[in-house]
C-alpha positions as a Markdown table, in Angstrom:
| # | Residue | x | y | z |
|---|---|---|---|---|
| 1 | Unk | 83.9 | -25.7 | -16.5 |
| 2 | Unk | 82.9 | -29.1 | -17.5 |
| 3 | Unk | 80.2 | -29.5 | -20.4 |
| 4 | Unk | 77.1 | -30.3 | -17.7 |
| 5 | Unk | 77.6 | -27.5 | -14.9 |
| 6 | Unk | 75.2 | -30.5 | -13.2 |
| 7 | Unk | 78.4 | -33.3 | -12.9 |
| 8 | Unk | 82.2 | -33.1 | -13.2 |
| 9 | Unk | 84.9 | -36.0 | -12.9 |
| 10 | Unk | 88.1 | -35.5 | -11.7 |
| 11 | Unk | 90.4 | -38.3 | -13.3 |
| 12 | Unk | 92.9 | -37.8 | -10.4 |
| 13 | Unk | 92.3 | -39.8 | -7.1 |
| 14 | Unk | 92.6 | -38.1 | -3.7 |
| 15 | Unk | 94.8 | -38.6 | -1.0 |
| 16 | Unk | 95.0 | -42.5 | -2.4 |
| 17 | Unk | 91.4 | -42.7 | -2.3 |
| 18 | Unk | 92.2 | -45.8 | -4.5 |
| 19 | Unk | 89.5 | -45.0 | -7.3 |
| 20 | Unk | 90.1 | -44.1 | -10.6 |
| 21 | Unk | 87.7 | -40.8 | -10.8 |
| 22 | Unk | 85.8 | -38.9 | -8.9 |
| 23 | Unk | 82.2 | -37.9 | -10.0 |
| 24 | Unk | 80.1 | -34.7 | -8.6 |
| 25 | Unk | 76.7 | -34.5 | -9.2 |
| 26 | Unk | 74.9 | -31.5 | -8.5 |
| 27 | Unk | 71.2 | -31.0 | -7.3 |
| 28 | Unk | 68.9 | -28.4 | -7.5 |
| 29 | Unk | 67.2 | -30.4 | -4.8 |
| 30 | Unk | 69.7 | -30.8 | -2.3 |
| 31 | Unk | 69.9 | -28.3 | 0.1 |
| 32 | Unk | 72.4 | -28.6 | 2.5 |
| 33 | Unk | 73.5 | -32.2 | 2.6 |
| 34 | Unk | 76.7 | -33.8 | 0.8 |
| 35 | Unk | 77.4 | -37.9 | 0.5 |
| 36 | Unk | 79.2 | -40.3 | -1.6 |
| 37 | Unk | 79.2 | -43.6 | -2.2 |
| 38 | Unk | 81.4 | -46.0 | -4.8 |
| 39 | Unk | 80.4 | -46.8 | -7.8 |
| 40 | Unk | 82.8 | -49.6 | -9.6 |
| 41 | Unk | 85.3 | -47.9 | -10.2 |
| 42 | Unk | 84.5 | -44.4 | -9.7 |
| 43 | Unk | 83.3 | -42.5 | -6.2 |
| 44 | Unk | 79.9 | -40.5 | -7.1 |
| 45 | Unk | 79.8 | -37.1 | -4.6 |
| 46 | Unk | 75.9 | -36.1 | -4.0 |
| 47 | Unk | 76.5 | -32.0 | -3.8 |
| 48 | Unk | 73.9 | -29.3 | -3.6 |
| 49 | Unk | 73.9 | -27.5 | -7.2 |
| 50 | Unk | 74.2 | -23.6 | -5.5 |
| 51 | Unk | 78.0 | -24.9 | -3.6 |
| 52 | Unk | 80.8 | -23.4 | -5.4 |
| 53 | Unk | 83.7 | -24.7 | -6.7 |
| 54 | Unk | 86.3 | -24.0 | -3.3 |
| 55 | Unk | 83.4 | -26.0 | -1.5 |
| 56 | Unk | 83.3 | -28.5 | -4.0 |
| 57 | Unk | 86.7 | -29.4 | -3.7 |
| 58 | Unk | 86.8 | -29.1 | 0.1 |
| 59 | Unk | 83.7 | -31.8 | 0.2 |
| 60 | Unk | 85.2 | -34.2 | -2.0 |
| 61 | Unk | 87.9 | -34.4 | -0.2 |
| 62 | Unk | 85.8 | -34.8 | 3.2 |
| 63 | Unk | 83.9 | -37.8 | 1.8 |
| 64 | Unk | 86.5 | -39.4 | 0.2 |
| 65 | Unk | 88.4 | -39.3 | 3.6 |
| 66 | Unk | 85.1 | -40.6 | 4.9 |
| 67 | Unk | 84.4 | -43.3 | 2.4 |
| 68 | Unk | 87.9 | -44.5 | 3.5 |
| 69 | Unk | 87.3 | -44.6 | 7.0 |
| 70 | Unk | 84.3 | -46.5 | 6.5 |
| 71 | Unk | 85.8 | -49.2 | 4.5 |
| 72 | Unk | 88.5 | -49.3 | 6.5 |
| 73 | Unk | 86.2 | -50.8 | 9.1 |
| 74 | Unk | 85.2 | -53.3 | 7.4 |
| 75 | Unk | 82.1 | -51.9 | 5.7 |
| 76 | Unk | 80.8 | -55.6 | 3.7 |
| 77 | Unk | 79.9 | -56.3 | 0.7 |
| 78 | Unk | 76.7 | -58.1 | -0.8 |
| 79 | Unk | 78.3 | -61.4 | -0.5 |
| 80 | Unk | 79.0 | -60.4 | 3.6 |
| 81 | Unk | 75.5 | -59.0 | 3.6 |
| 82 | Unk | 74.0 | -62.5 | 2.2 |
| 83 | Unk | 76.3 | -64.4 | 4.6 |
| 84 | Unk | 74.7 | -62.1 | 7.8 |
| 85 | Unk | 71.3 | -62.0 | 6.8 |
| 86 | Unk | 71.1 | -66.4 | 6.9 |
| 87 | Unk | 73.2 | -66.4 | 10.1 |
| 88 | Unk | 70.5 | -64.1 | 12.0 |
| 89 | Unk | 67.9 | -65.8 | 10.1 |
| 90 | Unk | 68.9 | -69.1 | 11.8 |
| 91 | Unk | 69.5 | -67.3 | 15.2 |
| 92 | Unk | 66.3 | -65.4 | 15.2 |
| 93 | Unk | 63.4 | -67.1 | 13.2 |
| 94 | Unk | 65.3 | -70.7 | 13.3 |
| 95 | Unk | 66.2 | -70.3 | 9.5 |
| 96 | Unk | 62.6 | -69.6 | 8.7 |
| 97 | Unk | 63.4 | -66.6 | 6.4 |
| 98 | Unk | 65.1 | -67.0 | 3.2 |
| 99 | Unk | 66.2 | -64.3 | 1.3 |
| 100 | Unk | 66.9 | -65.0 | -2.5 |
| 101 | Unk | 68.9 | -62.0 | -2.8 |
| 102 | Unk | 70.6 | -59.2 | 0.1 |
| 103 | Unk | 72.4 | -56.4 | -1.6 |
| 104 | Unk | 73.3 | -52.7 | -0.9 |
| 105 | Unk | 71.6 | -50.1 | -3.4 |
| 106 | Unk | 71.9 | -46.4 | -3.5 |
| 107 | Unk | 68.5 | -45.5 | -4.5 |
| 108 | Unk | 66.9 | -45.7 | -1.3 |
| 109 | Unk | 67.4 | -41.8 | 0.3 |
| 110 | Unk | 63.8 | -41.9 | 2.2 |
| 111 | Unk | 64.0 | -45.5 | 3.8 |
| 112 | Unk | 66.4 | -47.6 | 5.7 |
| 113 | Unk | 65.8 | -51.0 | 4.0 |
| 114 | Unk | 62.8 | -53.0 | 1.3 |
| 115 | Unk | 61.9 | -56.5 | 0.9 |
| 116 | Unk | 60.2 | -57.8 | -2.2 |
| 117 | Unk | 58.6 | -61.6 | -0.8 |
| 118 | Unk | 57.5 | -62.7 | -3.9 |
| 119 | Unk | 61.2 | -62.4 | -5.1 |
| 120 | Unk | 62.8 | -62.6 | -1.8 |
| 121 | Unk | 65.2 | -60.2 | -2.8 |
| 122 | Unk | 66.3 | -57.8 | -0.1 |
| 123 | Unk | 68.2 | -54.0 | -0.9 |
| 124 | Unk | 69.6 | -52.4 | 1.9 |
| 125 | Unk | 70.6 | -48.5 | 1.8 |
| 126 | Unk | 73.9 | -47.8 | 1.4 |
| 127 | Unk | 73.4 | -44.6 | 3.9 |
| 128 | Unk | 73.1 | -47.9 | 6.8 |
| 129 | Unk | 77.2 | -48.4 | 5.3 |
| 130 | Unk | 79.2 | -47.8 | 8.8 |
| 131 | Unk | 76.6 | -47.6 | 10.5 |
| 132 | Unk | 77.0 | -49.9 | 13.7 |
| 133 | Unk | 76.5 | -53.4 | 13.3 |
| 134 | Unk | 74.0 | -53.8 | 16.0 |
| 135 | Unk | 71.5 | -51.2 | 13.6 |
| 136 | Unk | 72.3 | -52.9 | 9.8 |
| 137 | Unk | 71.3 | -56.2 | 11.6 |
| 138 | Unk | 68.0 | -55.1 | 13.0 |
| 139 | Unk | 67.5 | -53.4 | 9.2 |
| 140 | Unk | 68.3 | -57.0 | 8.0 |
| 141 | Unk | 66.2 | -58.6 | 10.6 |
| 142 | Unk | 63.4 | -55.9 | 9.2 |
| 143 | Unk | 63.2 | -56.9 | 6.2 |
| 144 | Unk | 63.9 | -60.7 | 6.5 |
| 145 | Unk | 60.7 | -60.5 | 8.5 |
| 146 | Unk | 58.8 | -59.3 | 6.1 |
| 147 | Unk | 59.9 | -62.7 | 4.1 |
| 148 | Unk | 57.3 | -64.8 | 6.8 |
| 149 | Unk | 54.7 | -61.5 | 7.2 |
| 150 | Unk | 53.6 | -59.3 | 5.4 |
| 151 | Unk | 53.1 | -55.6 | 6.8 |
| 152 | Unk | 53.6 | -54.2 | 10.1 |
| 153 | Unk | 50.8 | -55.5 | 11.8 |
| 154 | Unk | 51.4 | -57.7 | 15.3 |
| 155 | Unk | 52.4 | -60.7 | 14.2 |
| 156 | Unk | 55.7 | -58.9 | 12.2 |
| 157 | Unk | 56.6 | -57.1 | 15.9 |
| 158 | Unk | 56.5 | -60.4 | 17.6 |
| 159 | Unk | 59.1 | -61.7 | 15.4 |
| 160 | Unk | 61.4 | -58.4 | 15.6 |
| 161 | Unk | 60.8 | -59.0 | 19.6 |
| 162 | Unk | 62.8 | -61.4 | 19.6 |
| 163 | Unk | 65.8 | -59.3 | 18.1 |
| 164 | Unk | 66.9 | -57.7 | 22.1 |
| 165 | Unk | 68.4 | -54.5 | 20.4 |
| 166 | Unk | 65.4 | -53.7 | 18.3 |
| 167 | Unk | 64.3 | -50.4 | 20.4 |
| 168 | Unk | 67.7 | -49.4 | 20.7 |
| 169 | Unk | 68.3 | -49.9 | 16.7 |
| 170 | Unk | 65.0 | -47.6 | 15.8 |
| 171 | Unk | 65.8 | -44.8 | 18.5 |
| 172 | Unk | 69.6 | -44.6 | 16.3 |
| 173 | Unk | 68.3 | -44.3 | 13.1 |
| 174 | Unk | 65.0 | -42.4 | 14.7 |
| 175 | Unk | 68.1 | -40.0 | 15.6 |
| 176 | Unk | 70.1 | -40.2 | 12.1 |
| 177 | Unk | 66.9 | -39.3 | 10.8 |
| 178 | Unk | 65.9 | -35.9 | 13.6 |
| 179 | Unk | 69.6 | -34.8 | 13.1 |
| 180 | Unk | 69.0 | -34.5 | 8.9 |
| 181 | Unk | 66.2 | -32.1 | 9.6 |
| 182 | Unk | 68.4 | -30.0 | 11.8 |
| 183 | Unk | 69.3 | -26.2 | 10.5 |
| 184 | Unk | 73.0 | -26.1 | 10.2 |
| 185 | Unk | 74.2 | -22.9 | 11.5 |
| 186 | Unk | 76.9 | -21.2 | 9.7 |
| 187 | Unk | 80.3 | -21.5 | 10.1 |
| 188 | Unk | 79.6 | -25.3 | 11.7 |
| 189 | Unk | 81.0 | -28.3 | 9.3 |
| 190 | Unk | 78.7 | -30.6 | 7.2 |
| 191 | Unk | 79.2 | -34.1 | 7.7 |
């Protein structure tokens, strides 16, 4: 048993996961839900504390497998992100909004997507990685709005209405969101 029964690394990478270590960090807080993301080098597996050690294995092997299939679709990187956000900047505010910064941060478990103006730095969640594309761009388009005005008031929904998928992006992550607070029943697999 490793030194902090709250994380373990595994030096050996699974299935050619094609990282160098695997981290688990266990939560007292986390109930039911398991994810990953990468981390440099290394791939960091979000576990609930109370999971034992067959089901620890089990899950990192499930979201390494996952991570996999995501970035074999052609999950993008901060640079990509950048690149997206000015291209539907020009196609949807006429290049009005003009982020300093886009990046992907895994800090952001209770929202979708923030926007500091006076920075113009915008941090996407990495939970939005493989999602589809027509939901990370109205997150992008989101937040770019907020670049041109402040809070949600009228004047911010007239510039999203001018996105056509917007409705259809919020009832998707509206959904993402419903199916988290689902009761898994036993015996059915956590994804």
């Amino acid at each position: 048993m490793p030194a902090d029964p709250q994380r373990s690394v595994t030096d050996t990478p699974h299935r050619g996961a094609g990282t160098s270590a695997v981290e688990v960090r266990r939560s007292p807080r986390r109930r039911r839900t398991v994810s990953a993301y990468r981390e440099g080098d290394r791939t960091i597996v979000l576990i609930p504390a109370r999971m034992s050690e067959a089901e620890e294995r089990r899950w990192v092997g499930v979201m390494l497998d996952k991570l996999a299939a995501q970035e074999s679709r052609g999950v993008f990187g901060d640079r990509e992100l950048t690149d997206r956000a000015l291209r539907l900047s020009e196609q949807y505010f006429g290049g009005r909004a003009r982020p300093g910064s886009v990046r992907w941060v895994t800090n952001q478990n209770t929202r979708w997507g923030s926007c500091t103006p006076s920075e113009g730095s915008i941090r996407l969640s990495h939970r939005l990685q493989g999602m589809p594309e027509y939901v990370v761009d109205y997150v992008l388009l989101h937040e770019l709005a907020h670049l041109l005005v402040p809070g949600h008031g009228p004047g911010f929904w007239r510039l999203l209405e001018a996105y056509p998928r917007t409705e259809r992006a919020r009832g998707y992550l509206e959904g993402v969101v419903a199916a988290g607070r689902l009761p898994h029943l036993p015996g059915t697999r956590e994804d």
